[in-house]
N, C-alpha and C positions, 0 to 999 in steps of 0.2 A: 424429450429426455427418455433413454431406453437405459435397460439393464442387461451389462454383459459382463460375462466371467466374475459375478461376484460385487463389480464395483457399476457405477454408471458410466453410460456414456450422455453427454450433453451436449446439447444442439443451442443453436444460434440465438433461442432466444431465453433462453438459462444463461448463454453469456453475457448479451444485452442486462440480462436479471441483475447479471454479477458486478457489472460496472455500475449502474446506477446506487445498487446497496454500497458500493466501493467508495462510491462518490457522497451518500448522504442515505445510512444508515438506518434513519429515522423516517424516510419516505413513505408514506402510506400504502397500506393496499389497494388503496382504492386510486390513486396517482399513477402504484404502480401497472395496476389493469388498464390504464388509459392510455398508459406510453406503451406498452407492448397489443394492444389490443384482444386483452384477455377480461377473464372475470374475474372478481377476485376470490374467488375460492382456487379457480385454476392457479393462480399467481399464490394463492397460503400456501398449498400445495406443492407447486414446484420448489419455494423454497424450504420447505419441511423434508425435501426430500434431500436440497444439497445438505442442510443441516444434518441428517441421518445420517449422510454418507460420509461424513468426515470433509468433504469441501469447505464447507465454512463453520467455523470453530466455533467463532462468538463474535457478536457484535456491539464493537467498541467506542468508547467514549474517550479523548485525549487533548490536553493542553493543544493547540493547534503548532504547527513548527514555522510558520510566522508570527503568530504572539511572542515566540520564548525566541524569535531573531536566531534559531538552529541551524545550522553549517552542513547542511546532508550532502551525503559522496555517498558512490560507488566507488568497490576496490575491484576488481576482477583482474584474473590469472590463472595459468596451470599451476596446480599444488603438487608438490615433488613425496609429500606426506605421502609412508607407507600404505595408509588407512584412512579414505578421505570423509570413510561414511563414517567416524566419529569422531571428526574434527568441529563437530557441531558443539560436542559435549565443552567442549574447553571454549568456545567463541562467543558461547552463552555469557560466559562471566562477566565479560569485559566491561560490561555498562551501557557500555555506546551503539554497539553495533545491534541494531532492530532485527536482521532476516538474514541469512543468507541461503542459497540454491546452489545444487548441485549440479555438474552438468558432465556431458561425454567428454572426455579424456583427463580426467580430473581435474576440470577447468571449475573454480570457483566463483560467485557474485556475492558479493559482501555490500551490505546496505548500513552504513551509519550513523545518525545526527550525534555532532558535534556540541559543545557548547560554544567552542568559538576556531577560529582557523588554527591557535596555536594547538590546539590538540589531534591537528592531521597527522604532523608526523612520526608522535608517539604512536598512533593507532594503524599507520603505514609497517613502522617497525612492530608492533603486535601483530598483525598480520603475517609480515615475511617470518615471524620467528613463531608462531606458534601454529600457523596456517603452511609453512614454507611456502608460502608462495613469492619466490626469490625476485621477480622483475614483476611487479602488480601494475597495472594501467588505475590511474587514479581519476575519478570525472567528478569534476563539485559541479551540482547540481544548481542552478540558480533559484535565488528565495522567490517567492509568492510573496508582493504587495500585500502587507494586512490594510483591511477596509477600517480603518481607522483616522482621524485629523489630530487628536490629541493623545498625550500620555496619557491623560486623566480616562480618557475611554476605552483604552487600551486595560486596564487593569481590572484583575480577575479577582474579587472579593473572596473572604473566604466563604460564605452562602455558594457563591460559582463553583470553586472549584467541590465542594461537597456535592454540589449535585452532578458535578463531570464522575467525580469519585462513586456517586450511585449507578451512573450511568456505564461505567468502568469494563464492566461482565457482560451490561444485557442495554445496548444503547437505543433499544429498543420497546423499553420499557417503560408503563402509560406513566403518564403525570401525576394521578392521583396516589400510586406505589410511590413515589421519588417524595411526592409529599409529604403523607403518610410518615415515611422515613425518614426524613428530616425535621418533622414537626412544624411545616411553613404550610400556608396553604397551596391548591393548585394555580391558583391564579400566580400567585406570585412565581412558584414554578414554571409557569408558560413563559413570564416577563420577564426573568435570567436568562434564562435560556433562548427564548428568541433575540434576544438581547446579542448574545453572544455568538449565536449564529450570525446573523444581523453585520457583525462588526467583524467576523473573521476570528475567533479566539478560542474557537472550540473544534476540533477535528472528530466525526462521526464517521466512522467506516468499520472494519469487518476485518477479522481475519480468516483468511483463505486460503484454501490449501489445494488449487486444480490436482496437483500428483495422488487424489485418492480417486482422481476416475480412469478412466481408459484412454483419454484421449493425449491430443501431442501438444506439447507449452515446448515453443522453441523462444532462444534469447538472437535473436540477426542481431547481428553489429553491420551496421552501415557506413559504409566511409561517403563521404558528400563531394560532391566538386568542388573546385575552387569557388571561392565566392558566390556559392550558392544562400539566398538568403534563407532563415529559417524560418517566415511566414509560406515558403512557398514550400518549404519541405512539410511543413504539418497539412496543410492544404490536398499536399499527395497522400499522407499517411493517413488521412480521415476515410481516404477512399476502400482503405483496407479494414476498417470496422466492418463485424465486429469481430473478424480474424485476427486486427491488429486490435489488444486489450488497450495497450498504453507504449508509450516512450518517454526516454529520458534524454533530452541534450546536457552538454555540458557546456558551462562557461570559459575552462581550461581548456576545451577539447572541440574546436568551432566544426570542424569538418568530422564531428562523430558521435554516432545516435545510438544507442541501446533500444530495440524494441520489443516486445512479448508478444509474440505470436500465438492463439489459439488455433488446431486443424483436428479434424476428426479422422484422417488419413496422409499418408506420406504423399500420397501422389496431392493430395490438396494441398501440401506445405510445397509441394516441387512445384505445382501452378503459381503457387505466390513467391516462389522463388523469382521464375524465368520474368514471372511481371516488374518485380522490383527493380531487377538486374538493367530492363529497358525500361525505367525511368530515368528522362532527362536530367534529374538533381542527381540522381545516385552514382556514385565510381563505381565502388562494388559491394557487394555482401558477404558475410559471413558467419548461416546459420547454425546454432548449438542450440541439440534437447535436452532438455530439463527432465531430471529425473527424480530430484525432491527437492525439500526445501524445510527450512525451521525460522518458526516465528519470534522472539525473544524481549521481554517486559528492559527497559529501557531507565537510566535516571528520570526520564523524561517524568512516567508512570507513579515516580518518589514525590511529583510534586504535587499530587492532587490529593494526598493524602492527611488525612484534617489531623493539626496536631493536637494536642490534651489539652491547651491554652484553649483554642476555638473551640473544641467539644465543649468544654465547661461552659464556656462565654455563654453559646447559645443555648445552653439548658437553663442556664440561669436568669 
């Protein structure tokens, strides 16, 4: 990790950093020294700095979006809006939509969970009417199996969701604080919560903001061959870790991938151009940089929050 014009620049294994806290929040320092091959002072360190720099905000605690059975899509399109860098301000409200990113030619990514499918098309139509973005390509993401066999296990007491609710700001925070705060002990805190990990019901990750360093976040859209299957496409796409952060297929959309490119230079994103381009699964490509992006609190965030009936119960 170096520092240039003010912001950082970050290297390959800051991004490795970033996917791991992306993936499970709560990782240790001491886990984390061991998958990167660092110390862990090195690894406090590294992340105290993306923390400084505005990369990563806070790390969060959330109902998981297979627990609550959520309908997430992407919307993307060019936005005909005079002023697309404060189409943020009005996008916020909507409820649903989590994130969207900006991108060269006024091309929009709109990130939503739903609560059920009937509510795509109102949110299609909020989109073209307050985003213009007149013709949106729409991609439902396929849900994640929750590690569960019963309803019965499946369900989030009110104790759970108070301690997702502590963990809300800072999901990173020790067990004996969460305790403490809640007035349970830490054991019992450990056995919620691993509990729910455990079973798929809690979602621990971070938000992140790559556009406060220097380097390049493109969005490739990849179109797929015919009857290319999708085990063999991730199989390629592993190979571009950790330049390749993540993708998204669609269920609606078989032959079409969304993926986040991490480079520290153009000519690095043009090497991983021409390599894509002559992959055997791929027809073609079509990279866009990203040039911000906004995070945004969700109904989802409404539900972990303890209402007056449970506060009393448990003081009482």
């Amino acid at each position: 990790m170096t520092r240039k014009m003010g912001a950082i620049t970050v290297d390959k294994t800051d991004v490795i950093l970033t996917v791991l806290l992306l993936d499970n929040s709560r990782i240790s320092y001491r886990e984390l020294a061991e998958k990167l091959g660092l110390s862990v002072n090195a690894v406090h360190k590294r992340i105290q700095s993306l923390i400084d720099s505005g990369i990563i905000r806070r790390f969060t605690a959330k109902i998981s979006l297979s627990a609550l059975k959520v309908v997430s899509v992407v919307v993307y399109g060019k936005s005909e809006a005079d002023s697309v860098g404060t189409l943020h301000e009005v996008l916020s409200s909507h409820g649903s939509i989590r994130w969207v990113a900006l991108a060269g030619g006024n091309y929009l990514y709109i990130l939503a969970h739903l609560r059920s499918i009937s509510e795509l098309e109102p949110l299609i139509d909020y989109i073209k009417k307050e985003a213009k973005v007149t013709s949106p390509t729409v991609g439902i993401i396929p849900p994640t199996p929750i590690n569960v066999s019963t309803s019965a296990e499946a369900t989030l007491y009110p104790l759970d969701r108070e301690i997702i609710y502590s963990l809300r700001d800072n999901s990173r925070k020790a067990l004996t604080d969460i305790a403490e705060e809640l007035g349970v002990s830490a054991k019992t805190v450990r056995r919620r919560l691993s509990g729910m990990i455990n079973k798929g019901l809690i979602e621990l990750s971070m938000e992140w903001y790559p556009d406060a360093s220097n380097d390049i976040m493109t969005v490739v859209h990849i179109r797929l061959k015919p009857a290319v299957e999708k085990n063999a496409v991730s199989n390629v796409l592993k190979t571009y870790f950790p330049n390749m952060i993540f993708y998204w297929s669609f269920s609606n959309l078989p032959n079409e991938l969304l993926s986040v490119f991490w480079t520290n230079t153009m000519k690095e994103l043009r090497d991983i151009q021409q390599r894509l381009v002559s992959e055997e699964t791929v027809e073609s490509i079509m990279p866009n940089i990203l040039y911000t992006g906004y995070i945004f609190d969700t109904w989802r965030d409404e539900l972990i929050r303890p209402t007056r009936s449970e506060t009393k119960n448990k003081k009482s």
